[in-house]
N, C-alpha and C positions, 0 to 999 in steps of 0.2 A: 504494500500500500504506500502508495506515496499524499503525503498534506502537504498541500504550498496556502500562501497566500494568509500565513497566521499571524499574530500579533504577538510581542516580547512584553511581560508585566515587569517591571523592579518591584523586587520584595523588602522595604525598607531600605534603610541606609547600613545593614550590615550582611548586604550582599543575597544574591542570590535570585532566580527570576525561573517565571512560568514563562512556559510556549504553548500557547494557545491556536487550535486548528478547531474550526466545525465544519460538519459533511452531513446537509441534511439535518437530520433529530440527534445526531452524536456529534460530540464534542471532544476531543482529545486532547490534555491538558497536560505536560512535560514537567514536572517539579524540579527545579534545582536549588535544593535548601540548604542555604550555608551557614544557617544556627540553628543553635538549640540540643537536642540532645542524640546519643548515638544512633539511637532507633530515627530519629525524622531529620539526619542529615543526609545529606547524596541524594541521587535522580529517584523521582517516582512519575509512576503514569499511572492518569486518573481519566479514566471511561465514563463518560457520562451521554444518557440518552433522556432525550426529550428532561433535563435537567434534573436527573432519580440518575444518582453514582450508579453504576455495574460493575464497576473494577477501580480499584486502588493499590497499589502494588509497587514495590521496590524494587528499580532496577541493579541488578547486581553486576554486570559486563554488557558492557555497548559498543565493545572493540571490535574491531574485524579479525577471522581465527586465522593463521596464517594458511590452511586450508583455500579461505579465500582471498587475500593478495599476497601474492608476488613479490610484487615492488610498487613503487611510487612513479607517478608520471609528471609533467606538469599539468595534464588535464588535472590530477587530484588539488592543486595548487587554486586553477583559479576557481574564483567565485571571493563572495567578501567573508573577513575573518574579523574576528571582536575578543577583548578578554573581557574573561563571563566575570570577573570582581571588580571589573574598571570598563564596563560596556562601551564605553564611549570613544572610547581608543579603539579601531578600528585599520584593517588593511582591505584594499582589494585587487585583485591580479585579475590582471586582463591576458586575454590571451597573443596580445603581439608583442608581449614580454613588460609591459609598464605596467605600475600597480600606483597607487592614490593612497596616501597616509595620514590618518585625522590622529591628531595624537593627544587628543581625546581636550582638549583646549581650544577648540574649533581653528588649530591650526593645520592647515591640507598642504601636502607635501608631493611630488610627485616625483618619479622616476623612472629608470628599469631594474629588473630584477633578472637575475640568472637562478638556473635551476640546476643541479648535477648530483646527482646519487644521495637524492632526500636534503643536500644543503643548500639552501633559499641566502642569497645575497640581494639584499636590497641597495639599489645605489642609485641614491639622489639628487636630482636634477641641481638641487641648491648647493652641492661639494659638501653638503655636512659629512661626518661621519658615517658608511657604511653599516649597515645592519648585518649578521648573521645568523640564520638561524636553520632549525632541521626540521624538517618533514615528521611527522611519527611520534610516537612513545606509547603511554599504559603499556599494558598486557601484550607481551611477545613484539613491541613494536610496532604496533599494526593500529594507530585509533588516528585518526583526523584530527591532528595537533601541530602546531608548527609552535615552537618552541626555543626560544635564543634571547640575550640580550636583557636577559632579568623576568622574561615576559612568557605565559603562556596564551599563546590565541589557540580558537575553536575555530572552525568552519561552518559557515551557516547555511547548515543541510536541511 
């Protein structure tokens, strides 16, 4: 099943944010809770029909099993990336190798990027300092992470 077209909640100011999809009389709601206690931190999904819960459930592995990839390509690269504790900071990769950097200060940066065996170089139009970062991590190295630089971003699949 694929959900486009949903909406990002912030959960206070101590992090953390729902992903919000409806199809019809269901509603599919992504938890990402970053307080509180062992039991109600990490990913949940919450099912809901005609607005009566049918599932509530913690996600335990959201990685890809190395069964299913490989490797990394630059297709895995673009689309836009955000870090899920500081959302506003933001990357996006295009595919004729330039990507767009809000660095979350509503300052936009732009440049090209190289790509080569999971390691993402950002290098920017303005001569600031180069970014490096790697493709990957969780579980066997296989989850949609890019990762470098003090910083981890998500890809917003």
């Amino acid at each position: 099943m694929k959900l486009e077209n949903g909406i990002i909640e912030k959960q206070g100011s101590g992090g953390g944010y729902h992903f919000i999809f409806s199809n019809g009389e269901w509603k599919y709601i992504v938890e990402d809770n970053q307080m509180g206690t062992e039991e109600s931190i990490g990913l949940f999904l919450r099912l809901l029909q005609n607005d009566k819960e049918k599932l509530y459930s913690k996600l335990k592995d959201i990685t890809i099993s190395d069964s299913e990839k490989d490797s990394y390509s630059k297709l895995d690269l673009i689309g836009r990336w955000w870090t899920p504790h500081y959302a506003v900071r933001k990357i996006e990769f295009f595919d004729n190798d330039r990507f767009k950097f809000n660095d979350g200060n509503d300052n936009i940066t732009n440049g090209n990027f190289t790509f080569s065996n999971r390691k993402v170089t950002l290098i920017f139009d303005s001569n600031e300092e180069n970014i490096v970062m790697n493709l990957g991590g969780g579980k066997n190295d296989y989850s949609f992470t890019l990762v470098g630089d003090g910083e981890n971003f998500v890809n917003e699949r």
